[in-house]
C-alpha positions as CSV (number, residue, x, y, z in Angstrom):
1,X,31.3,4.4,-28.7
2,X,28.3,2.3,-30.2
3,X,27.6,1.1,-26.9
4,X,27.0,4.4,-25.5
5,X,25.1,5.7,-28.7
6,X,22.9,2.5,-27.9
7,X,22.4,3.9,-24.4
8,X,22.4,7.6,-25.0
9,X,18.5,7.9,-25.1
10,X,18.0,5.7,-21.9
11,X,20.4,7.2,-19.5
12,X,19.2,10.9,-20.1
13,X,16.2,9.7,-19.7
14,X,16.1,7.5,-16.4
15,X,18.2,10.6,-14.9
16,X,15.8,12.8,-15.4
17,X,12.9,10.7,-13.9
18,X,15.0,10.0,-11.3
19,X,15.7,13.3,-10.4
20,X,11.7,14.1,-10.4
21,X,10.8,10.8,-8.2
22,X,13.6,10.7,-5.7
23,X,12.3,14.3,-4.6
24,X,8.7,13.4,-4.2
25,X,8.8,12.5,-0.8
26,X,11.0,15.6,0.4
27,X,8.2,18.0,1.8
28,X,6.6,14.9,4.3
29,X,10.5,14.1,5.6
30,X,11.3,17.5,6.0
31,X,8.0,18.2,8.1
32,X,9.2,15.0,10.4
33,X,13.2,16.5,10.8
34,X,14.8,13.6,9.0
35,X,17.8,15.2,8.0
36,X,19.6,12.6,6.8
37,X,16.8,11.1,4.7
38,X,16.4,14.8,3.7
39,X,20.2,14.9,2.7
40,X,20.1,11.9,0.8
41,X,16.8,12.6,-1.2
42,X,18.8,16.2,-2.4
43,X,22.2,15.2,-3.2
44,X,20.9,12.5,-5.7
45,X,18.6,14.3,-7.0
46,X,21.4,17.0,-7.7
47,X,23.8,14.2,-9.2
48,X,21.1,13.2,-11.5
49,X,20.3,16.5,-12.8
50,X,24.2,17.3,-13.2
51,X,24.6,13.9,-14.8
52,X,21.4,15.0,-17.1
53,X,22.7,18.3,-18.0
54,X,26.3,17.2,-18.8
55,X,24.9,14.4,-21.0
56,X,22.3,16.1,-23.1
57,X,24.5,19.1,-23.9
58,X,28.0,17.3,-24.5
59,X,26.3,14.3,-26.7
60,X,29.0,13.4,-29.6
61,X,30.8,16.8,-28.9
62,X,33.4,18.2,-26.9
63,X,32.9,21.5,-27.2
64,X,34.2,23.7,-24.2
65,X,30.2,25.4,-24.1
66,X,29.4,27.1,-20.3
67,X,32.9,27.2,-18.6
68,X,31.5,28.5,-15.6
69,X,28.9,25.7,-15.5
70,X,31.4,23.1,-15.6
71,X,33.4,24.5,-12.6
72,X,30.3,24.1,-10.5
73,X,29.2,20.5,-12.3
74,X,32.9,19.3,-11.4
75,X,32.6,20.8,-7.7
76,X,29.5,19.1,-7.4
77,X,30.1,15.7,-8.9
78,X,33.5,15.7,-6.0
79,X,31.4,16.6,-3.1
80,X,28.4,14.2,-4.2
81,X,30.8,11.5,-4.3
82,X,31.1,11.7,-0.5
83,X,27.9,13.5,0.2
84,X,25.7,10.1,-0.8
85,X,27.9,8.2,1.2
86,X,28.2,10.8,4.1
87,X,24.1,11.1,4.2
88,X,23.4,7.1,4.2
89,X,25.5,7.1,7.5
90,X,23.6,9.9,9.2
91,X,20.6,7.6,8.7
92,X,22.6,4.7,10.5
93,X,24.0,6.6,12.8
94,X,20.4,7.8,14.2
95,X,18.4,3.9,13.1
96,X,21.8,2.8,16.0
97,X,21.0,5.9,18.8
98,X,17.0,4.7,18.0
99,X,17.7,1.0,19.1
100,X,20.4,1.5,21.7
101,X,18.7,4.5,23.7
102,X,15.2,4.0,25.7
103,X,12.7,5.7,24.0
104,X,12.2,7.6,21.2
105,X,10.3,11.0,21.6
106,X,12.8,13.2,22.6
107,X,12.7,17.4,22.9
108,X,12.7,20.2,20.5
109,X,16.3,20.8,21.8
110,X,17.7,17.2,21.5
111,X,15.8,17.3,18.1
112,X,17.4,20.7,17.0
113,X,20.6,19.2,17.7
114,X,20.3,16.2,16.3
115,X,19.3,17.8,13.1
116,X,22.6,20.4,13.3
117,X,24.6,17.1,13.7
118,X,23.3,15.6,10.6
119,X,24.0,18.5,8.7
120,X,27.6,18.6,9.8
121,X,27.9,15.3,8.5
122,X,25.9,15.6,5.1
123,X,27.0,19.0,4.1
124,X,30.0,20.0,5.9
125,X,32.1,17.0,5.1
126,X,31.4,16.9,1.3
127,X,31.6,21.1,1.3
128,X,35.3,20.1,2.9
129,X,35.9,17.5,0.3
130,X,34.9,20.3,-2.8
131,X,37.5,22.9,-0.8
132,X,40.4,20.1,0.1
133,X,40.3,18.8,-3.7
134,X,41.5,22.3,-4.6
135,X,44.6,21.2,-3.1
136,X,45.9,18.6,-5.5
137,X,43.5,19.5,-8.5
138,X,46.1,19.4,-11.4
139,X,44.2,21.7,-13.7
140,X,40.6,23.8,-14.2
141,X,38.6,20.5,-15.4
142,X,38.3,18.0,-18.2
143,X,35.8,17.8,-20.9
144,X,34.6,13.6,-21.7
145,X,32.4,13.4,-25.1
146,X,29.2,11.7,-24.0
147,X,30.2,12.6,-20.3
148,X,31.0,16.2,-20.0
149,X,32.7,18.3,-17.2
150,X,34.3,15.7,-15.5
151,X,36.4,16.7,-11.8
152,X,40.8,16.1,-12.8
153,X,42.8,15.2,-9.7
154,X,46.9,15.1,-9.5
155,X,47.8,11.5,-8.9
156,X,50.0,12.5,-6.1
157,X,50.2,10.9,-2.6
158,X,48.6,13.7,-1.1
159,X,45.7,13.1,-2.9
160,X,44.4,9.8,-1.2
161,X,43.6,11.1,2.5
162,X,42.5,14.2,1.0
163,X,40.1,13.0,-1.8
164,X,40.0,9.4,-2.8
165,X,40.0,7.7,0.6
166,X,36.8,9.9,2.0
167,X,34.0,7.7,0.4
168,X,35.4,4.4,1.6
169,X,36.1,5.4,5.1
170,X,32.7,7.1,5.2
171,X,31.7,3.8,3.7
172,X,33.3,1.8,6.8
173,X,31.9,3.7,9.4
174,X,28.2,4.2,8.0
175,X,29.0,-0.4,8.1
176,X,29.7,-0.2,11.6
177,X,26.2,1.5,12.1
178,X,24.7,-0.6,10.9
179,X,25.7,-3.9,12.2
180,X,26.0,-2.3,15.6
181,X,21.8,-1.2,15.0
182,X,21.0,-5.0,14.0
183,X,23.0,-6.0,16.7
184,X,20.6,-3.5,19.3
185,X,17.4,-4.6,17.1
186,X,18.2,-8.4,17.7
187,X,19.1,-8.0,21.1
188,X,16.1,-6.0,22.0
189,X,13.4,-7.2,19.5
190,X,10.4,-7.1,21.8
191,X,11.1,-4.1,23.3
192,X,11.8,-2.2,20.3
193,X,9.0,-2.8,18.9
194,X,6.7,-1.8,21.8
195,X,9.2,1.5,22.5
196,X,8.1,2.1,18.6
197,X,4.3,1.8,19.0
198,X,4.4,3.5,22.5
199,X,5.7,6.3,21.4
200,X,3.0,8.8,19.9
201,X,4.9,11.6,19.2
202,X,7.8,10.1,17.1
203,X,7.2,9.6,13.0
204,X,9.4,7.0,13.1
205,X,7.1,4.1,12.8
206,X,8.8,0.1,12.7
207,X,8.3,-0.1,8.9
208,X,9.8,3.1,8.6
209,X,12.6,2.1,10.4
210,X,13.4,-1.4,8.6
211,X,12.8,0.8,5.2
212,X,15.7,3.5,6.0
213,X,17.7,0.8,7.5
214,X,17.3,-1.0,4.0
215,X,17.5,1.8,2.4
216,X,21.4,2.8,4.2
217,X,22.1,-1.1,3.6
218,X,21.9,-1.1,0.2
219,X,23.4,1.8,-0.4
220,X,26.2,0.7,1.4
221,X,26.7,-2.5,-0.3
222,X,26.6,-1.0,-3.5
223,X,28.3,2.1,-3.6
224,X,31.1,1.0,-1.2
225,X,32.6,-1.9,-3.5
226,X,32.4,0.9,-6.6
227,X,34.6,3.3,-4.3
228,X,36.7,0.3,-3.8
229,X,36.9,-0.5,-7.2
230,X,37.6,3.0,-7.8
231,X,40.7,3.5,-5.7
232,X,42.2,-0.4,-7.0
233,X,42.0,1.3,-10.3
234,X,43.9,4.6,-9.3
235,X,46.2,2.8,-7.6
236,X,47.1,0.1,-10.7
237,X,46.4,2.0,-13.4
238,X,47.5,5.6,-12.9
239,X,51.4,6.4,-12.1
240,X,51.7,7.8,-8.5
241,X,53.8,11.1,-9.2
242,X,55.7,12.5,-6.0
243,X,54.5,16.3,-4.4
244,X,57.1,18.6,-4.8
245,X,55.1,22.2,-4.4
246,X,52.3,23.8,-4.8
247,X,53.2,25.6,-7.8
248,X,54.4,22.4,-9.5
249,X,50.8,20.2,-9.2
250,X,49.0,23.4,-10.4
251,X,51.5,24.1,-13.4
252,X,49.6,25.5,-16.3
253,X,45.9,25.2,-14.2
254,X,43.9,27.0,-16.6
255,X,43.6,24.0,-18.9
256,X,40.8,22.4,-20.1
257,X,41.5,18.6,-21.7
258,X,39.2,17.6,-24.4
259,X,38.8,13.9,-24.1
260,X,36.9,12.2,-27.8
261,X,35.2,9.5,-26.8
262,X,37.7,6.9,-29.2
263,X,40.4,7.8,-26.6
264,X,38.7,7.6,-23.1
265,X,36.4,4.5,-24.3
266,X,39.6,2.4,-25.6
267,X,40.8,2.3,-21.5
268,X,38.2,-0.3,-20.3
269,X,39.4,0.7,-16.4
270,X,37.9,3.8,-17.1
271,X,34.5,3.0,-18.6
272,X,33.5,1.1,-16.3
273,X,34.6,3.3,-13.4
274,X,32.7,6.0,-15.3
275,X,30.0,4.3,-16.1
276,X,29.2,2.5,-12.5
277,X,29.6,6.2,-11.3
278,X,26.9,7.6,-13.4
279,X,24.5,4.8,-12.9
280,X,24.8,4.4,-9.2
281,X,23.0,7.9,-8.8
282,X,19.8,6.7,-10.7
283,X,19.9,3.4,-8.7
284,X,19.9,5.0,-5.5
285,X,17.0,7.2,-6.8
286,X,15.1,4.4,-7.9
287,X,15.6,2.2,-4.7
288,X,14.8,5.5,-2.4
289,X,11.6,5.8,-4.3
290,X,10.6,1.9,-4.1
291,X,10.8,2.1,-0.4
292,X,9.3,5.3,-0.1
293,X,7.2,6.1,-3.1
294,X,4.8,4.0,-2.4
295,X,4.6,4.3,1.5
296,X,0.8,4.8,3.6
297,X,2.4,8.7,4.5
298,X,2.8,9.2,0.5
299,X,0.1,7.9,-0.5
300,X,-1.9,10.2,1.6
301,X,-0.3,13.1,0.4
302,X,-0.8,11.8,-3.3
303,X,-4.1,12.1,-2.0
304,X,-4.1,15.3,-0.5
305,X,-2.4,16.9,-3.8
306,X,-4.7,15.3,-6.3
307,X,-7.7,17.2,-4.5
308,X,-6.0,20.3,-4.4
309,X,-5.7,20.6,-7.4
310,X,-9.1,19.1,-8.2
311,X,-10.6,22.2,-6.1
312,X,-8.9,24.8,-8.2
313,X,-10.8,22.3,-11.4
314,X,-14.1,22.6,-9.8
315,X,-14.3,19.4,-8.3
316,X,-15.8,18.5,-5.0
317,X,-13.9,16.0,-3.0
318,X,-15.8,13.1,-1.2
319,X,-16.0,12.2,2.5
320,X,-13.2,9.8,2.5
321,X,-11.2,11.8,0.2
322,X,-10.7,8.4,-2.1
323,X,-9.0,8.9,-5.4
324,X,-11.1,8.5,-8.1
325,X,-8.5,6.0,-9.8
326,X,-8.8,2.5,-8.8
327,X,-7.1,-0.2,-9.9
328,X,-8.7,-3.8,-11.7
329,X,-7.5,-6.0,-8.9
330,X,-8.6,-4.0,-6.1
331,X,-11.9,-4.0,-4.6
332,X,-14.1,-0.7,-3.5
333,X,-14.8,-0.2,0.0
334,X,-17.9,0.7,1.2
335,X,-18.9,2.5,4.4
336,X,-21.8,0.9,5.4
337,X,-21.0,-2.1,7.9
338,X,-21.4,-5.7,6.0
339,X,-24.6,-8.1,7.0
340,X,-24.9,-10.9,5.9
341,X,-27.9,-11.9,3.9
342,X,-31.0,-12.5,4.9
343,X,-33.4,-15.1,2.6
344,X,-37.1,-15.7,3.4
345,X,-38.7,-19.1,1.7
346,X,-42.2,-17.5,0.0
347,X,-45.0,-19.7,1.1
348,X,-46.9,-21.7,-1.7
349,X,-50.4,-20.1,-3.0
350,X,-53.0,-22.0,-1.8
351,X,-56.5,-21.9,-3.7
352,X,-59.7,-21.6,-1.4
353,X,-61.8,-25.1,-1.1
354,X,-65.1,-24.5,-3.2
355,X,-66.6,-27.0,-0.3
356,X,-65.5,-28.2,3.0
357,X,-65.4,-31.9,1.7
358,X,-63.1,-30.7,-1.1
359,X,-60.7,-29.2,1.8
360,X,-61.2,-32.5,3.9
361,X,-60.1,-35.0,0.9
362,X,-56.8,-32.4,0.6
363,X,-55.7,-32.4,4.0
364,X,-53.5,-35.2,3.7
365,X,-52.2,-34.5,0.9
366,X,-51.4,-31.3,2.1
367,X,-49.6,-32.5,5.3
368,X,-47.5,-35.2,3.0
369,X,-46.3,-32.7,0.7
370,X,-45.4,-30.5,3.5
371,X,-42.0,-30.9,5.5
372,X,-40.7,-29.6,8.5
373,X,-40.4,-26.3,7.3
374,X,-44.2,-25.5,7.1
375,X,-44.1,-23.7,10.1
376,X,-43.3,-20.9,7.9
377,X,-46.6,-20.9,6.0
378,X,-48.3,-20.4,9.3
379,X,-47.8,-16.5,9.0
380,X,-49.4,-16.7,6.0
381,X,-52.3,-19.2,6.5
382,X,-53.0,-17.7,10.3
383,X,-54.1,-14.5,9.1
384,X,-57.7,-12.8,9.4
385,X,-59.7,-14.5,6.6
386,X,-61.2,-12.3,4.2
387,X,-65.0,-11.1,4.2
388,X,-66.9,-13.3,1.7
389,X,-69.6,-11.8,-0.6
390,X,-73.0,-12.6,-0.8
391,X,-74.5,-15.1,1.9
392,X,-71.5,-17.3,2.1
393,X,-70.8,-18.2,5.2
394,X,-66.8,-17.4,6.2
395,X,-64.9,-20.5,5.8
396,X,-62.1,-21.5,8.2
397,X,-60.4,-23.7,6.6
398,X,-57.0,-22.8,6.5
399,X,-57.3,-22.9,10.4
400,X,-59.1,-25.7,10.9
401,X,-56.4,-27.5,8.3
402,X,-53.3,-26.8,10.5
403,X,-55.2,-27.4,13.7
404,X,-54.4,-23.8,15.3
405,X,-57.7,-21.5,14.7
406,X,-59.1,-20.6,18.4
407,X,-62.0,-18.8,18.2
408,X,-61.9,-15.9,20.9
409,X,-65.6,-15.7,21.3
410,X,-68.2,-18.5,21.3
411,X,-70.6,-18.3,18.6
412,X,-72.6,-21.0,16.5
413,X,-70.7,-20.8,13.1
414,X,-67.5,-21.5,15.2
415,X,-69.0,-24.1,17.3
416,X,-70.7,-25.9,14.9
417,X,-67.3,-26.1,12.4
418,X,-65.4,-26.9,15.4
419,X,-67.5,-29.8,16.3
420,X,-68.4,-31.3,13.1
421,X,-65.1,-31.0,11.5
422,X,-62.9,-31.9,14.7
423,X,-63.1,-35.7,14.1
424,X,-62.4,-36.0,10.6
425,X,-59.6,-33.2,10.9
426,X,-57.5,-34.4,13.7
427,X,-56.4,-38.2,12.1
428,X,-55.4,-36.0,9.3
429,X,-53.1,-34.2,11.5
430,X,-51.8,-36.8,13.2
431,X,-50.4,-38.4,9.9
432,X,-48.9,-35.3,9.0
433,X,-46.4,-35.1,12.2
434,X,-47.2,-38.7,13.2
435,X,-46.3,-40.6,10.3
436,X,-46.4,-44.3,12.4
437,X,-49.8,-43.6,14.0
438,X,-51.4,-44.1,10.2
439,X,-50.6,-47.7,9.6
440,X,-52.6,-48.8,12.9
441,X,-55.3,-46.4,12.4
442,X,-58.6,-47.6,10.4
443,X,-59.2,-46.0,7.5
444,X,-61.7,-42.6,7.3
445,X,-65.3,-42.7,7.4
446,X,-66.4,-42.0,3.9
447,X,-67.6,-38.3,3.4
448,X,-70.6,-36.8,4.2
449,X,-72.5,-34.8,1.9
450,X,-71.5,-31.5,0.8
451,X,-71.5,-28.3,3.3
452,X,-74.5,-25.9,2.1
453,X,-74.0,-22.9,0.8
454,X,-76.2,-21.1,3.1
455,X,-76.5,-21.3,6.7
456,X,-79.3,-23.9,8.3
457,X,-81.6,-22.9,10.4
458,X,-79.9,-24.9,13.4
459,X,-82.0,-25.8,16.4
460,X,-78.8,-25.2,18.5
461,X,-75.0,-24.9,18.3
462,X,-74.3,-28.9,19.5
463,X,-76.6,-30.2,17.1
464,X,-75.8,-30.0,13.6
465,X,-78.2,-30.0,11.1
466,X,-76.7,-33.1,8.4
C-alpha cells in the first residue's frame, strides 16, 4: 500500500496530461482520413481518462459510489484492452498496402473504404470483445481500493478464445504487418521514397510514415509481452474451473466484490499485472505525442491556434505568422536575403602644401609610405580642386603628385606647372613604383626658390619666369 500512496499523486496526474496531449493532434489526422491513427489517439485518451476517474474517486476507499459508472468504466477498460491493440494494427496493415502497392493517391471511393475497413477493425472488434465478455463474466464488477471498477471474468475454458486470447492474436497479426512492411520498404527503398515525394495529393509524407511505423512498433513490443504476461498469469495462478451452464457462471451476478488494497496488494501476480496495465495507457500517450507533438503539420497548427486566439485579444498577426515565443538557442530569421559585407578603406587626410617646394620635398615620402593599395586614394585626390580665395593661383598638386592630372584645355597656368614641375616630379614617381631605378639614379637637383604667391607676368607659356 505505501508504494501506491507514494505514487498516488503522480499517476492521476500523468493520466490526465496524457489524456489532454495524446488528443492534440486529432483534428489534423482526422482532416487527412487516418483512421487508425484517429482510432488510436481516442481509445487512449479514453483509457486514460477512465484510469483518472477511477483513481481520483476510489483513492483509500472502496466505496460502491456511481454503479452505473462502473458498468460503463469496466465495459470500457475490456474493449480498450483490445481496441489499442486492434488500432496499432490498422496502422500496419495500411504502412504494408502503402509499400507493397504502386502508388499512393488513390480515389475518394478506395479512400471511403479504406477508412470503413479501419473502423471495422478498431471499433467493431473491441465492441465484440465488450458484448462476448458478457458471456463468461461471473458477476456485475469488482471494486479495487486505489484502482476502482475493475472488469471480473469466470476462469472458465470458454473464456480464453472469447476474451483473454484477443489482444495477443491481434498482437501477432499487427507483427506480421509489420515485418512484411520492412520487408516491402527494404526491398523497394528507392522507389518508395520517390512514390512518396511524387505523390502530391497523399498526406502521407516519408517521415510520417517511419513515425506511425514506430509508432505501431513500439506499441507492439510493449503491450504484446504485458498481454502475454497477462494470460501466463491466468493460466498459473488462477484455478481453471469447468463450464457447465449458463446459469451456473452467472450464479448470484448482481454482486459487487470490494477488494481493500491489503488483500489485492499482498498477490504480487496481480500488482504488477495491474499496474503494467494502467501504465501502459500513459506510455502509449506519451510516445504518440513525442512522435507527433512536435511534428512540422503541428507545429503549424500551434501556430494557427495561437493567432486565433490572439485575434479575438486584439492582436495583429505578422506576415509570416511567427510565434512570438522563441527559444535561447534558436536564431531569428530574417526576410531580407543575406550579403555579405562590404568594407571601404577611408583614405588618409592630406594637408594642402603652403608652397610647391614644400609638396616637392614630400613626394617621396609620400610614395614610401604608400603601398599598393593607394589606388584607392585616387578617388579622393582626383577630384576637382577647390576655388582658392584671394589671388592665389589654384594649385595642382595632388595631381601633379600622383602623375594623373591631364588638363583638358591648354592654358598658361597648366602649361607652365606642367613644364616646370615635370622633371623634378617624375624621378619621384619612379621610386614610388620603381623601387630599383633609385639606387642608380643621381640624387635631385637641390630646390629652387619658392613658387610666388601671385602669378608673374610671363613673357610666354614655355618660358618660365625663375
Amino acid at each position: 500500500m505505501s508504494s501506491y500512496v507514494e505514487s498516488y499523486p503522480l499517476y492521476p496526474v500523468f493520466a490526465f496530461i496524457s489524456f489532454v496531449i495524446v488528443l492534440i493532434p486529432l483534428p489534423w489526422h482526422f482532416q487527412a482520413w487516418n483512421a487508425g491513427t484517429c482510432l488510436f489517439m481516442i481509445w487512449t485518451a479514453l483509457a486514460c481518462l477512465n484510469n483518472f476517474i477511477n483513481s481520483i474517486v476510489w483513492h483509500n476507499n472502496v466505496i460502491d459510489w456511481a454503479p452505473v459508472w462502473c458498468d460503463i468504466s469496466t465495459r470500457l477498460t475490456i474493449g480498450i484492452s483490445v481496441a489499442i491493440p486492434a488500432a496499432s494494427l490498422c496502422i500496419n496493415r495500411r504502412l504494408y498496402k502503402i509499400a507493397a502497392c504502386q502508388t499512393v493517391s488513390i480515389t475518394k471511393a478506395q479512400k471511403r473504404r479504406a477508412v470503413m475497413v479501419d473502423c471495422a477493425i478498431g471499433v467493431g472488434i473491441p465492441v465484440l470483445q465488450m458484448i462476448l465478455q458478457y458471456v463468461v463474466q461471473g458477476h456485475r464488477y469488482n471494486i479495487m481500493e486505489d484502482i476502482g471498477c475493475y472488469p471480473t471474468t469466470y476462469n472458465t475454458p470458454l473464456a480464453y478464445p472469447l476474451s483473454y486470447l484477443w489482444p495477443n492474436v491481434i498482437g501477432l497479426i499487427s507483427a506480421c504487418y509489420c515485418i512484411l512492411s520492412l520487408r516491402e520498404f527494404n526491398r523497394r527503398r528507392a522507389q518508395f521514397a520517390l512514390l512518396l515525394s511524387a505523390s502530391s495529393t497523399s498526406p502521407l509524407s516519408l517521415s510520417r510514415y517511419f513515425r506511425l511505423m514506430a509508432l505501431a512498433t513500439i506499441e507492439l513490443v510493449f503491450n504484446t509481452p504485458i498481454s502475454a504476461y497477462g494470460l501466463y498469469l491466468t493460466v498459473t495462478h488462477d484455478q481453471i474451473r469447468p463450464w457447465i451452464s449458463w446459469a451456473n457462471t452467472h450464479f448470484q451476478f448482481s454482486a459487487v466484490d470490494l477488494i481493500p488494497s491489503i488483500i489485492w496488494r499482498a498477490d504480487r501476480a496481480t500488482v504488477v499485472t495491474i499496474e503494467l496495465s494502467r501504465w501502459a495507457v500513459v506510455f502509449c500517450a506519451f510516445v504518440f505525442f513525442a512522435f507527433f507533438g512536435f511534428a512540422a503539420e503541428a507545429r503549424k497548427h500551434y501556430r494557427l491556434t495561437f493567432w486565433a486566439v490572439a485575434k479575438r485579444l486584439g492582436y495583429t498577426p505578422p506576415a509570416d505568422g511567427a510565434l512570438p515565443i522563441r527559444l535561447p538557442w534558436t536564431k531569428a530569421k530574417s526576410s531580407a536575403p543575406s550579403a555579405l559585407p562590404v568594407s571601404i578603406p577611408r583614405a588618409p587626410v592630406k594637408q594642402r602644401p603652403e608652397s610647391l617646394t614644400a609638396s616637392l620635398a614630400d613626394t617621396r615620402t609620400d610614395y614610401d609610405d604608400t603601398d599598393a593599395g593607394s589606388h584607392v586614394e585616387k578617388a579622393d585626390y582626383l577630384s576637382s580642386p577647390a576655388v582658392s580665395s584671394g589671388s592665389a593661383p589654384p594649385e595642382y598638386m595632388h595631381d601633379i603628385e600622383l602623375g594623373a592630372y591631364q588638363s583638358g584645355e591648354s592654358s598658361p597656368s597648366s602649361e607652365y606647372s606642367h613644364r616646370t614641375l615635370d622633371s623634378r616630379v617624375r624621378p619621384h614617381i619612379a621610386d614610388a613604383f620603381f623601387p630599383a631605378a633609385a639606387i642608380t639614379r643621381p640624387p635631385p637637383p637641390s630646390p629652387r626658390s619658392p613658387r610666388p604667391s601671385t602669378w608673374p607676368s610671363l613673357p610666354s607659356p614655355s618660358a618660365p619666369q625663375s
